[in-house]
N, C-alpha and C positions, 0 to 999 in steps of 0.2 A: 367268629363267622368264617366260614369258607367258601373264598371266593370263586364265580361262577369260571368255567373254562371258555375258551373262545367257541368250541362247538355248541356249548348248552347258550352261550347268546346269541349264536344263529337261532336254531332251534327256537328257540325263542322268538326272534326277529317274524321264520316262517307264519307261527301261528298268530302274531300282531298284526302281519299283513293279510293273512287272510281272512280273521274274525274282522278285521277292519273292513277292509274290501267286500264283504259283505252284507257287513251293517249301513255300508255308507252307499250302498246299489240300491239301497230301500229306502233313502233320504233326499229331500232335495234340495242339490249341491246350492252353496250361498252362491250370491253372487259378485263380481269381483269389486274391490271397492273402488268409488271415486273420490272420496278423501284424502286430501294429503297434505303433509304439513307445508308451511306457507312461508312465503320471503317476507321480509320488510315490506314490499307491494304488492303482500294481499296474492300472488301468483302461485301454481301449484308446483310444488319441486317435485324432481324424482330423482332419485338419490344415486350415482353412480361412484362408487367409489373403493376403498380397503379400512380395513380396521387394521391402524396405526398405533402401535407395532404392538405384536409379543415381547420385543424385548424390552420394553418398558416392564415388564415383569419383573424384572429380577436386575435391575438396576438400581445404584445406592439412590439414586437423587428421584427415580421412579419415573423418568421421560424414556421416552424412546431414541433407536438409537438411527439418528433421522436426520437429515440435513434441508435448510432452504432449497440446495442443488437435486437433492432427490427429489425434493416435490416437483421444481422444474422439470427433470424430466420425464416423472410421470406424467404432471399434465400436457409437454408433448405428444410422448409415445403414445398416452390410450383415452384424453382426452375426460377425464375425472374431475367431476366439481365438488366433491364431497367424501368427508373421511369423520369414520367414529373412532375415535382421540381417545387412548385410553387414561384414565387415571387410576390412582388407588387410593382407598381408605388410608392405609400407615401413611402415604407419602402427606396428605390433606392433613391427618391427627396425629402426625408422630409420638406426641406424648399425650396422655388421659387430659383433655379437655384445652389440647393448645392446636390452634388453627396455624399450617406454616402459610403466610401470606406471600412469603418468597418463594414457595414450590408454586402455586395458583400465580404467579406473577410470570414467574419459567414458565407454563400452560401456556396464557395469555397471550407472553413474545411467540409463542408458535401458532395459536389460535389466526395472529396477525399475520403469518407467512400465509395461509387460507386467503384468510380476507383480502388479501391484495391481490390473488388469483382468481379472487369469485367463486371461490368455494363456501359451503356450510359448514358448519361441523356441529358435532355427536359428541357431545364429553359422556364417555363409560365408566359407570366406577366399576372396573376389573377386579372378578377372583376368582382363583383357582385351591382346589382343596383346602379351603377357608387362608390361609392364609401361609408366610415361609417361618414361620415359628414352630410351624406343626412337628420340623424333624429338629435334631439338633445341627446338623448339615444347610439348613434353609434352604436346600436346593428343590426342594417338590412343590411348596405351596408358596399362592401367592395374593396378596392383596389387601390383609387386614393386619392391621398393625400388633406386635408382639403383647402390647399391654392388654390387646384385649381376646387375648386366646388362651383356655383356658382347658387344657387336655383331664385336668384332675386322674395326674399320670398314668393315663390309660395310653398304650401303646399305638405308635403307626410306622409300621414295615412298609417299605418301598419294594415294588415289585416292574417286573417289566412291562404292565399297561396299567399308567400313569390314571388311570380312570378309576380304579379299583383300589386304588388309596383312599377313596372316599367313602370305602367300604368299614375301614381298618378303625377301632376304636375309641382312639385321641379322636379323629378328624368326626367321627361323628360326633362325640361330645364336644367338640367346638362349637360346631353348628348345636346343637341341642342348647348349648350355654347361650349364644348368639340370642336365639330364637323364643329363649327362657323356656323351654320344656322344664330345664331342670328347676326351674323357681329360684335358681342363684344368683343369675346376673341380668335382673332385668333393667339396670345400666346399659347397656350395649347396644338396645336398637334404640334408646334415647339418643346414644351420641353417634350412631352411623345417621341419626335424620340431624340432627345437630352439624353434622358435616357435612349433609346435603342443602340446608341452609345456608353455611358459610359456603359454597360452590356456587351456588343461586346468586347470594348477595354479588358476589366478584366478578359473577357473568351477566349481569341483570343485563345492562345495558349495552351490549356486545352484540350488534345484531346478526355476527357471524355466527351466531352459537347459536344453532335453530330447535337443538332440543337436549334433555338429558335422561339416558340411558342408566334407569337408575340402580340397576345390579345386572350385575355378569352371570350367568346361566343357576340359578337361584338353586340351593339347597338345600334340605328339610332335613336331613341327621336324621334322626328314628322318624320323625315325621314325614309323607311321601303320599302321592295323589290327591286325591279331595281335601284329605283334612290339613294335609299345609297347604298346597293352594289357595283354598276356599277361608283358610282359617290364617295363620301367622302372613303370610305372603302377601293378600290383600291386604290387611291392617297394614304390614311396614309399608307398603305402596300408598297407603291411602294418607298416611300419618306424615312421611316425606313430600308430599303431594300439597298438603294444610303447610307443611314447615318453607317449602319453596314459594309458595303465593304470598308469604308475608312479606317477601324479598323481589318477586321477578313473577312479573303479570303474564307476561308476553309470552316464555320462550316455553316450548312443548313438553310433557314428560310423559317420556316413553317404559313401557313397562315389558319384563320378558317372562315367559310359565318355568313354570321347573324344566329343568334341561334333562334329568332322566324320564325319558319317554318319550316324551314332545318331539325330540329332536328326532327320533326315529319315526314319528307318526301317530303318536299314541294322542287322545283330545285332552284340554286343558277345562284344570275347574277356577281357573283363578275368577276371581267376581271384577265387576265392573266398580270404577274407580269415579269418585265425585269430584268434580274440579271447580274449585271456589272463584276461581277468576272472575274481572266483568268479562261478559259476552261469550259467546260460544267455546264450548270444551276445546281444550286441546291434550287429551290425551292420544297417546297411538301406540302402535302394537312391535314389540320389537325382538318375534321368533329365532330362533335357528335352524339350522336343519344339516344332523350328519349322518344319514341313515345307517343304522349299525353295521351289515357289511362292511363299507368303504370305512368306519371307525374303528372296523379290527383290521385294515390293512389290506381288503381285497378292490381290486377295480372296479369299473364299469364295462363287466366283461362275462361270458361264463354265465354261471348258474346264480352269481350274486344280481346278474344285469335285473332280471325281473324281480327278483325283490326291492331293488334301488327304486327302478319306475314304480313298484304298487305303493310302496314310500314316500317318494314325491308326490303320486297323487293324493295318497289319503293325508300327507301332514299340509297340502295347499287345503283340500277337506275344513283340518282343523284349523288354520292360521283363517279362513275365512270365519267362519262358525267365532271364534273365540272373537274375532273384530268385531261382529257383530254383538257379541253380548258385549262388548266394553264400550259401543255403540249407544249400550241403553236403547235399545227401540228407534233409533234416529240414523239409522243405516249402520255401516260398518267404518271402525275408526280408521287411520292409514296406517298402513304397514310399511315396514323396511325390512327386510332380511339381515338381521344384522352379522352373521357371521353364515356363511358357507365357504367350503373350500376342501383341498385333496392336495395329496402329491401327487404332480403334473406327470409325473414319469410312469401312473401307475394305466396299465390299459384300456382304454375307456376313457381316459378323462376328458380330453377335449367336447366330446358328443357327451359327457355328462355337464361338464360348463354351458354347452349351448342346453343341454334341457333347460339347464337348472334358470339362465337368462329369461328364456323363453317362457317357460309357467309363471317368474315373477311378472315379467311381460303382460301376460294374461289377467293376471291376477289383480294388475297396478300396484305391486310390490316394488318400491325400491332396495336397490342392492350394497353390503359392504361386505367387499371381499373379504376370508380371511387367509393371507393376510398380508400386510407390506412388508415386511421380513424379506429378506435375502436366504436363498437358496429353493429346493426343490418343490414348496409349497406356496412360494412366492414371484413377482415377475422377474426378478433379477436374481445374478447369481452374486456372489459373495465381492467375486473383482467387477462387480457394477456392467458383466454383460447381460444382455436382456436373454429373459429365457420364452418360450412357446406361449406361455399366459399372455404375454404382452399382448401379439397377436390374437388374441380369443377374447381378449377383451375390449379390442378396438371395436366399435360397433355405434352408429347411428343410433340416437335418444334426443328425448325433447327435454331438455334441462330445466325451464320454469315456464308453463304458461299459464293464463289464465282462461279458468273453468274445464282445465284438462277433464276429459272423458276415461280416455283408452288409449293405447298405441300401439301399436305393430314397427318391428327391427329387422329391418332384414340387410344382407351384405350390401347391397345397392338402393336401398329404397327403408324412408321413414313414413309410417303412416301415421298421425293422432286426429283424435276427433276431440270437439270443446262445445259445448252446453249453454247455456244464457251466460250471456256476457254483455256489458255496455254498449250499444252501436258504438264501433271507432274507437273503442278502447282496450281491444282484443288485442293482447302482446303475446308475444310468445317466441324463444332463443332454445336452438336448440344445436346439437353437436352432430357435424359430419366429418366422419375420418378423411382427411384432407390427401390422403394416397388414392382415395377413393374417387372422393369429390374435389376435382383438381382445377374444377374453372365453376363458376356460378353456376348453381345447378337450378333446376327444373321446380317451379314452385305451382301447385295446383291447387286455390281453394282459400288461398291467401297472399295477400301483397308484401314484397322484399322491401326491407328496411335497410338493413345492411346485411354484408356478407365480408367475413373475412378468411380467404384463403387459408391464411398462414395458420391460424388457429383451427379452423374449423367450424366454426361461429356462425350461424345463420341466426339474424332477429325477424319478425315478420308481425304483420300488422293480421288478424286473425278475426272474421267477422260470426257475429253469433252462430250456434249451432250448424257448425263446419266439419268440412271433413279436409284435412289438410296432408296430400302426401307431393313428399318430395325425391325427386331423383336426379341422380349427375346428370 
């Protein structure tokens, strides 16, 4: 197969955005959702946080490479209550059918650095071009363990975008063996739900672990659009989904569409998912978005600018539309954004960070950045100075209330508005950058509870169908 050039996936990109942008000018736009996954007190969160770490990647013991101290002073610098926590298949099944309870145990001790800050967390089972057995190097892929990759020595060349490895022959008969196209190993999605089973059992009762993130940007191998989405995609979502509720009633499971297309704008056929729990569904919706320009390396600048914005608008288009159908008929499920991000250095970014805040904003999309790494696509640099994201990411947000509606961000001013709720039982904490808000600020629409300077931390007492804004 020969692999496309970066000009033929512009070229490409053009005519996605604009068959898109036209198709979508004759539909009418979803609307944004009010769903959202929920704390221990029933309260609606919204998720402001990073996806912890990449270097969990290619690490022997599979954590990242992450410290208590760094979380601190994230949660200074930009005021974060929430992080999607990667993990990996190999690290969870190292060997064919042996769970390490000592790796989930390492998880857990960090799960716990969260919980004492009032954080959520997102456990990801992470991967990248199926898995790092794929080379004999192990340095390209990542995520599934060696015993269960199965090239049937068909070759994979390493080139210089890391994305087009997934093109190369091994890496697609992985995923084909994975997926059992091939009818040879239909073992494999038995024990990746087996291992989201044994995840489930060890998190059950952790109510810091608000939800699981149950594959990393999904691949079909020869398979690709409707008929994996619609066909192998759903089934392992739906099959993981039965294997989790034997174990863990409570905690969310979040699902993501195939990552080629979607991420650029393209719509999703994945099917809506049944959720065996008592009482209302919890599944939600857990997109990406790297619109192809800025994925080959150009800014938010130039002639790439308006292709990024038709981009954003038509993939928020599809992130609504697809909530709605996993909705069932019963409005649209909650979304997170689980992975956006750039290098910071490239022109444009900053005013693409606030779009990108701002449509989830809109949309009641929670966000995790990608990613907390150190260096030029993260907020610090390598010797732990902060870099320019820190700053773009400090921003006014209402962190959990109850019967959240909406909200508006702005440098000086928070707006949300909240829907039936109990007389007098209306709670709601939310986060003001404390360089900002530097004395008890301005409460309209609701009564103060408490307020903490040093944090940032406003609680407030929040009365049925309100409209609540606040200013220094």
């Amino acid at each position: 197969m020969r692999s496309p050039s970066r000009w033929q996936l512009t070229g490409a990109l053009v005519i996605i955005v604009a068959v898109g942008a036209a198709a979508s000018s004759t539909r009418v736009a979803p609307e944004a959702t009010t769903q959202f996954i929920t704390d221990a007190a029933g309260r609606d969160l919204v998720q402001h946080g990073f996806s912890t770490a990449g270097s969990a990647k290619g690490s022997p013991d599979g954590l990242p490479d992450f410290t208590v101290q760094d979380l601190d002073r994230e949660h200074v610098d930009m005021g974060t209550n929430f992080v999607r926590f990667l993990i990996s298949w190999r690290a969870v099944e190292p060997e064919k059918g042996v769970i390490d309870e000592g790796y989930l145990d390492a998880v857990e001790e960090r799960v716990g650095w969260y919980a004492d800050r009032g954080y959520h967390v997102m456990l990801d089972m992470h991967q990248d071009l199926w898995g790092s057995a794929i080379t004999p190097s192990g340095t390209s892929g990542n995520g599934a363990p060696a015993w269960a990759t199965h090239l049937d020595e068909l070759p994979v060349e390493v080139g210089d975008m890391w994305e087009l490895v997934y093109l190369e022959p091994g890496t697609i008969r992985a995923f084909d063996n994975f997926w059992n196209t091939t009818g040879a190993h239909p073992e494999l999605t038995d024990h990746y739900v087996s291992a989201w089973k044994a995840v489930a059992e060890h998190f059950a009762d952790n109510d810091a672990v608000v939800a699981y993130d149950l594959m990393n940007e999904p691949y079909g191998g020869t398979l690709q659009g409707v008929a994996f989405e619609s066909g192998p995609l759903t089934t392992l979502y739906q099959r993981a989904t039965d294997a989790i509720r034997e174990v863990d009633q409570s905690t969310w499971v979040c699902v993501e569409p195939q990552a080629f297309g979607f991420n650029w704008g393209l719509p999703s056929a994945l099917g809506a998912i049944d959720d065996a729990r008592d009482g209302d569904p919890r599944i939600a919706f857990c997109p990406h978005l790297y619109p192809l320009p800025m994925d080959l390396g150009e800014g938010f600048a130039g002639s790439s600018k308006g292709l990024v914005e038709g981009t954003v608008t038509q993939w928020t288009f599809n992130v609504l539309r697809t909530a709605e159908v996993l909705g069932k008929g019963e409005g649209a499920v909650p979304v997170i954004l689980g992975e956006f991000g750039l290098d910071t250095t490239s022109e444009g970014a900053e005013e693409y960070v606030r779009l990108v805040y701002e449509t989830a904003d809109a949309a009641g999309m929670g966000v995790a950045y990608w990613s907390r790494d150190a260096g030029s696509w993260g907020p610090y640099e390598t010797d732990g100075t902060a870099r320019t994201l820190v700053d773009w990411l400090v921003r006014p947000y209402p962190r959990a209330v109850a019967g959240l509606q909406s909200w508006e961000s702005e440098p000086k001013k928070l707006t949300f508005t909240v829907g039936d709720v109990d007389a007098g039982k209306g709670s709601a904490e939310v986060y003001l950058p404390p360089t900002v808000f530097t004395a008890k600020p301005k409460v309209d629409g609701g009564q103060v509870r408490s307020w903490d300077a040093a944090s940032g931390i406003l609680t407030l007492t929040v009365p049925t169908d309100a409209t609540v804004t606040i200013t220094p």
